[in-house]
C-alpha positions as MATLAB code, in Angstrom:
seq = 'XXXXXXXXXXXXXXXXXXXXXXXXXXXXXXXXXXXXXXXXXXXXXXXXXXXXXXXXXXXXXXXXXXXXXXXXXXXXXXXXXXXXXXXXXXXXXXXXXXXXXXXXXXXXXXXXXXXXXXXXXXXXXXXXXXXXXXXXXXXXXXXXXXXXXXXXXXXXXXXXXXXXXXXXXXXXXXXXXXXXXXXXXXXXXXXXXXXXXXXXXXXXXXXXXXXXXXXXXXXXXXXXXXXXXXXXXXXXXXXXXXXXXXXXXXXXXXXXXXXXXXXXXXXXXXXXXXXXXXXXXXXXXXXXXXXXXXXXXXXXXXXXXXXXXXXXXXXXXXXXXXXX';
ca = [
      86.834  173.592  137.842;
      83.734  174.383  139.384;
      81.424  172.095  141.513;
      78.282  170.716  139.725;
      75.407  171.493  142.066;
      73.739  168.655  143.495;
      70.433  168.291  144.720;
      71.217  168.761  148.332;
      72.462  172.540  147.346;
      69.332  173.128  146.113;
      68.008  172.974  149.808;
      65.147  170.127  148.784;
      67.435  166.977  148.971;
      66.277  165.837  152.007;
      62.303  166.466  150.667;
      62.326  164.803  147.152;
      63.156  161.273  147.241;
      60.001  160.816  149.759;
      57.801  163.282  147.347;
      59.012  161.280  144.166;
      58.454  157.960  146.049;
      54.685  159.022  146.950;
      54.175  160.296  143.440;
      55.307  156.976  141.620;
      52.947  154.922  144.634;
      49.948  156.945  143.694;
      50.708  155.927  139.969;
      51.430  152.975  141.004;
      48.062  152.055  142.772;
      45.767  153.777  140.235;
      47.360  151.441  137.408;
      46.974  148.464  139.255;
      43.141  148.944  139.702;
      43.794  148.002  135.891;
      45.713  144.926  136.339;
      43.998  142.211  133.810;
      41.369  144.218  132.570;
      42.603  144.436  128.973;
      42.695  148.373  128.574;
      45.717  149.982  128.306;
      44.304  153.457  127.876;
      42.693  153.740  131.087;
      45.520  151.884  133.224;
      47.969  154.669  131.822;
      45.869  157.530  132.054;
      44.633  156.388  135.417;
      48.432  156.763  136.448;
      49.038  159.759  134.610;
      46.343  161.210  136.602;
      47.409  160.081  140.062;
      51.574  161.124  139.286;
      50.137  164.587  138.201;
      48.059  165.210  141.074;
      51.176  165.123  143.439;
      53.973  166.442  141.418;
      52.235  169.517  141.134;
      53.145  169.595  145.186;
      56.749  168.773  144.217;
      58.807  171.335  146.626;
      60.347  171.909  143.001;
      59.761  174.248  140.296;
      60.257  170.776  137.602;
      60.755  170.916  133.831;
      59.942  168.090  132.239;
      62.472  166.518  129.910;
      61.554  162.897  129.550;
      57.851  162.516  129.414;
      54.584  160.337  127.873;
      51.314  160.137  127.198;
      49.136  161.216  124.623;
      45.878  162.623  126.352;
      45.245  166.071  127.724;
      46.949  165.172  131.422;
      50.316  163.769  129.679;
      53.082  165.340  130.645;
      54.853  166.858  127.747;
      58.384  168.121  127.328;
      59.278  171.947  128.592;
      56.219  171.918  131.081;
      56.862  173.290  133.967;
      55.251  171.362  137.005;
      55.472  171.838  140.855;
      56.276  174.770  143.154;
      57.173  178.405  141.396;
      59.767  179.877  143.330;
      61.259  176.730  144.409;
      64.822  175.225  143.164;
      64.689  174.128  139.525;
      64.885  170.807  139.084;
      64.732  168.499  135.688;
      62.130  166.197  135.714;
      61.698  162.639  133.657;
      58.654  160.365  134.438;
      57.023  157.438  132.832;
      53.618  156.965  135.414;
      52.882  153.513  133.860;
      55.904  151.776  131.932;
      54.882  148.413  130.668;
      51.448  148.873  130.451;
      50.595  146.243  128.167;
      52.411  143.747  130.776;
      49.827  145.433  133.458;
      46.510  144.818  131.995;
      47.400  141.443  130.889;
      48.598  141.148  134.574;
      52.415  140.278  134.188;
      55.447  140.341  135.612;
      57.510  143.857  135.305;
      55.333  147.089  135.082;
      56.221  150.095  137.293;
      55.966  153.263  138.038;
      59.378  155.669  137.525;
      60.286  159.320  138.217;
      63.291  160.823  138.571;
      64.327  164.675  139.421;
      67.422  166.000  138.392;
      69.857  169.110  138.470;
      69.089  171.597  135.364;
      70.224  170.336  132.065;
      71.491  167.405  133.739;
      69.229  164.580  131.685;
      70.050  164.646  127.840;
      66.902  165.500  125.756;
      66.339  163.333  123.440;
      62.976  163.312  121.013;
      60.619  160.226  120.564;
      62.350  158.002  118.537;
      64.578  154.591  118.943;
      68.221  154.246  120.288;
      70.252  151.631  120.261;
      71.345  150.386  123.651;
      73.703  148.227  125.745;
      73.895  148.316  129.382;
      75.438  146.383  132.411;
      75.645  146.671  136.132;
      78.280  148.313  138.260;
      81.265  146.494  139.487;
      83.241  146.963  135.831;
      86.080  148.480  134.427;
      85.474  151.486  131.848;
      85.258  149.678  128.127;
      84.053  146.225  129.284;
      81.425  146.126  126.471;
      80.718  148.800  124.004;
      77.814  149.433  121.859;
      80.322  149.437  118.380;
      81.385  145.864  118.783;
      79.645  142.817  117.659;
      77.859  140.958  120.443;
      79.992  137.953  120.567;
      82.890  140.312  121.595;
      80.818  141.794  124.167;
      79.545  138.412  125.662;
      83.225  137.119  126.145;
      84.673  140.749  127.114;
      82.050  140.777  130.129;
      81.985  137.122  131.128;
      85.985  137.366  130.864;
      85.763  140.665  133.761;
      83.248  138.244  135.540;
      85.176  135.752  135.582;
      82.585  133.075  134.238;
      82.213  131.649  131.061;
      79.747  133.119  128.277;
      77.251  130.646  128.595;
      76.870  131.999  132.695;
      75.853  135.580  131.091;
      72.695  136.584  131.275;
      70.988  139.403  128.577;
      67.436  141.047  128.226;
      66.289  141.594  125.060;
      63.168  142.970  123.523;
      61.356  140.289  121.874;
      60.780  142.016  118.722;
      61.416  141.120  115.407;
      63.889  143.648  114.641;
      66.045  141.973  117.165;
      66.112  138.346  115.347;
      69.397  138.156  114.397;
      71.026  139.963  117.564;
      69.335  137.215  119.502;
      71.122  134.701  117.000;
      74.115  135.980  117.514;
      74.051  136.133  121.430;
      72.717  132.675  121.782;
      75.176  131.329  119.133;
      77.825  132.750  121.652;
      76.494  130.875  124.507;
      74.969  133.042  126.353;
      71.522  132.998  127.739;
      68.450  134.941  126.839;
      65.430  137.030  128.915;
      63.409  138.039  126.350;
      61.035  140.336  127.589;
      57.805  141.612  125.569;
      57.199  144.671  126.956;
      59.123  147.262  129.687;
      62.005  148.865  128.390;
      62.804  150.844  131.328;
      62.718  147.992  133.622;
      65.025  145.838  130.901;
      67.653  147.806  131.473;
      67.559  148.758  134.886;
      67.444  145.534  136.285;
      71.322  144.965  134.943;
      72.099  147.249  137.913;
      71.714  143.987  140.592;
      72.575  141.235  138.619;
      72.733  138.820  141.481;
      69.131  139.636  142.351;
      67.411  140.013  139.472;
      70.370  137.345  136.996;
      70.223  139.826  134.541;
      73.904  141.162  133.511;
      73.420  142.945  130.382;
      70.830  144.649  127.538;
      71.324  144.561  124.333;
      68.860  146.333  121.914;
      66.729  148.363  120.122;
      63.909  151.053  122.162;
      62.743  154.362  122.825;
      65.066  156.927  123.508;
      63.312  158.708  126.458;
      62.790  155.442  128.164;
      66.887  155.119  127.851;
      67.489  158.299  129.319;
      65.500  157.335  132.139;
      67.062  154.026  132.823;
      70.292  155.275  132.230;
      69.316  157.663  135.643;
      68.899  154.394  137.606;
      72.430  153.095  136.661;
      74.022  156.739  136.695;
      73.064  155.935  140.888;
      74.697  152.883  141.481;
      77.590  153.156  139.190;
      76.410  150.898  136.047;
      77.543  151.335  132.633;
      75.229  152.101  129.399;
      75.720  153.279  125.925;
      72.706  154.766  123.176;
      72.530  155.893  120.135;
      69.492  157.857  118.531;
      68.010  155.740  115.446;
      67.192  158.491  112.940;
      65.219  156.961  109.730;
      63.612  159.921  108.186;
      63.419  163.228  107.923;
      61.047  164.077  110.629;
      62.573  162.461  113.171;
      65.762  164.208  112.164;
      64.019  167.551  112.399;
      62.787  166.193  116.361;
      66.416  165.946  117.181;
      67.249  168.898  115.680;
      64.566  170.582  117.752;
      66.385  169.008  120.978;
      69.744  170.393  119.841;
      70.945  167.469  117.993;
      72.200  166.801  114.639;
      74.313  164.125  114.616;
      72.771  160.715  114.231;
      76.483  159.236  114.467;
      77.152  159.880  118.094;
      77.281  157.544  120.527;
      75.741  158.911  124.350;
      78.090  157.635  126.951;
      76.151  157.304  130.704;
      77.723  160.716  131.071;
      76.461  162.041  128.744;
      73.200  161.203  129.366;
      73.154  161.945  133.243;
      75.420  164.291  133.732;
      74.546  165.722  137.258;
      72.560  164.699  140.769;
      70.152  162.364  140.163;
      67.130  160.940  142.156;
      64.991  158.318  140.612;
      61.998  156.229  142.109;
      60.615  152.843  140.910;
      57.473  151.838  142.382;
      56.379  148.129  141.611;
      52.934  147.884  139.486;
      52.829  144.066  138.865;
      55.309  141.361  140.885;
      58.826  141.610  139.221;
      62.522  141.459  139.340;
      62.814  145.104  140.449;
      59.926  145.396  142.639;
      56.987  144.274  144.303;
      53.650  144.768  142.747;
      50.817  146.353  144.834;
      49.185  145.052  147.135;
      45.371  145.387  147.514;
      44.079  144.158  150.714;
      40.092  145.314  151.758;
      41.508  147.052  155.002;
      44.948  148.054  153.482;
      47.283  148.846  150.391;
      50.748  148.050  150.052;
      53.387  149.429  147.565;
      57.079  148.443  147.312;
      59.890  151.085  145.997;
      62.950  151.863  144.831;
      64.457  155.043  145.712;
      68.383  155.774  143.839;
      70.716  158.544  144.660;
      73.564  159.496  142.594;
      75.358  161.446  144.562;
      75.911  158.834  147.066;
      75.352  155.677  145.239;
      72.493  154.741  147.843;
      69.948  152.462  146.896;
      66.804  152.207  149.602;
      63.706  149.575  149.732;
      60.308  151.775  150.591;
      57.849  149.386  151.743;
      54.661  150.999  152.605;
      51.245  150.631  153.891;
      48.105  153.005  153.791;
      44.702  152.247  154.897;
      42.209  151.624  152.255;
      39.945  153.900  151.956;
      35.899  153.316  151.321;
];
């Protein structure tokens, strides 16, 4: 069987995590100049802007499989961004994720990018998937996204070794999920809900003991589970999706990505199925991260940096003069 590459055969390993990590600070900062000021538009394309600037000086000849944005500077799936010439790498970014939660100055918005090994991140179009994710530290099959959540409340606090009521689940407080909370709290278990930050929902089931999250249950964007599922890929979390497919244009988006059927259900392999490495740069104060700091002499930014091919997980605090 031959070796997957990683990203250390690509002769950039030791060069991307710190070029990722200064492209999801700039983000970060240029978002947070936004923090409470009510619009959403500007906070994300402020960060759009600043990510852009420096992935185009990404030692990396990137394609872009997970992106967002709508204006001119979004970054859009199949562009190519970064060095030509250089290794090809896979890239998925989300500049601002929660932005809603950054204007209105709460807890949980970041900035993510992650670079990958071609055709390693599953492309998926805009639409829903259903997902259910936990941290590492689990057998194979401890939850899965086909049983009820009852079963999976008991099957994980069971492998814990603590009684439902002691897990802990995110959900997106929407009203699609009404019932599913139902269920889970008529099970014992306690809720998160969160109102925004789907990315960060997720991820945070990968420390458990830090952030007393264990698992996600729900209903989001597919992209935005692709790109948590990178996070958890690196420290050896488990996560299931399926696309939600309601009409017949979002069919014809899947079918555009190479998929047509609806039915299947996207183990983590599936969806990272190479060398991974994926940056989280704090935006507000949250579980994950940090938010940035804005001192008149200084600026401070605290982030996440995950490899997958050695299931290291390193804190980035740093600090940069301001400028004037």
């Amino acid at each position: 069987m031959a070796t997957k590459p990683s990203i250390d055969s690509l002769a950039i390993g030791r060069f991307l995590t710190i070029e990722l990590a200064r492209a999801t600070e700039l983000a970060a900062v240029a978002a947070a100049q936004f923090r409470g000021r009510g619009d959403e538009m500007a906070a994300g394309e402020a960060a759009l802007v600043a990510m852009r600037s420096h992935l185009t000086l990404l030692p990396a000849h990137g394609r872009v499989v997970v992106g967002e944005g709508a204006s001119a500077s979004a970054f859009y799936f199949g562009e190519i961004i970064g060095s030509p010439g250089a290794p090809n790498v896979d890239l998925a970014v989300a500049p601002l994720e929660g932005a809603t939660l950054c204007v209105k100055d709460m807890a949980g918005s970041i900035s993510i990018a992650a670079a990958a090994t071609p055709n390693a991140l599953l492309n998926v179009p805009e639409v829903y998937m259903d997902k259910i994710a936990i941290g590492p530290g689990y057998p194979p099959g401890v939850v899965d996204l086909d049983r009820p959540p009852q079963e999976n409340i008991k099957s994980l606090a069971k492998a814990k070794g603590v009684a439902p009521s002691e897990i802990n689940i995110c959900i997106l407080d929407r009203p699609r999920h009404t019932e599913l909370i139902a269920a889970c709290r008529a099970a014992g278990a306690r809720i998160r809900l969160i109102s925004d930050g789907d990315v960060a929902g997720v991820i945070v089931t990968a420390a458990p003991s830090e952030t007393g999250v264990d698992l996600y249950l729900g209903r989001g964007g597919a992209p935005e589970g692709v790109l948590a599922a990178a996070v958890l890929a690196c420290v050896g979390g488990q996560m299931q999706g399926r696309l939600v497919l309601e009409n017949n244009d979002q069919r014809a988006r899947a079918a555009a990505h190479g998929i047509s059927d609806s039915s299947r259900t996207y183990n983590i392999s599936d969806m990272v199925s190479g060398d991974v490495v994926v940056c989280v740069t704090g935006v507000t104060d949250g579980p994950l991260a940090r938010g940035v700091i804005i001192d008149k002499d200084y600026i401070e930014t605290d982030t996440l940096a995950y490899r997958s091919s050695t299931g290291t997980v390193r804190n980035i605090r740093a600090r940069r003069r301001a400028t004037r």
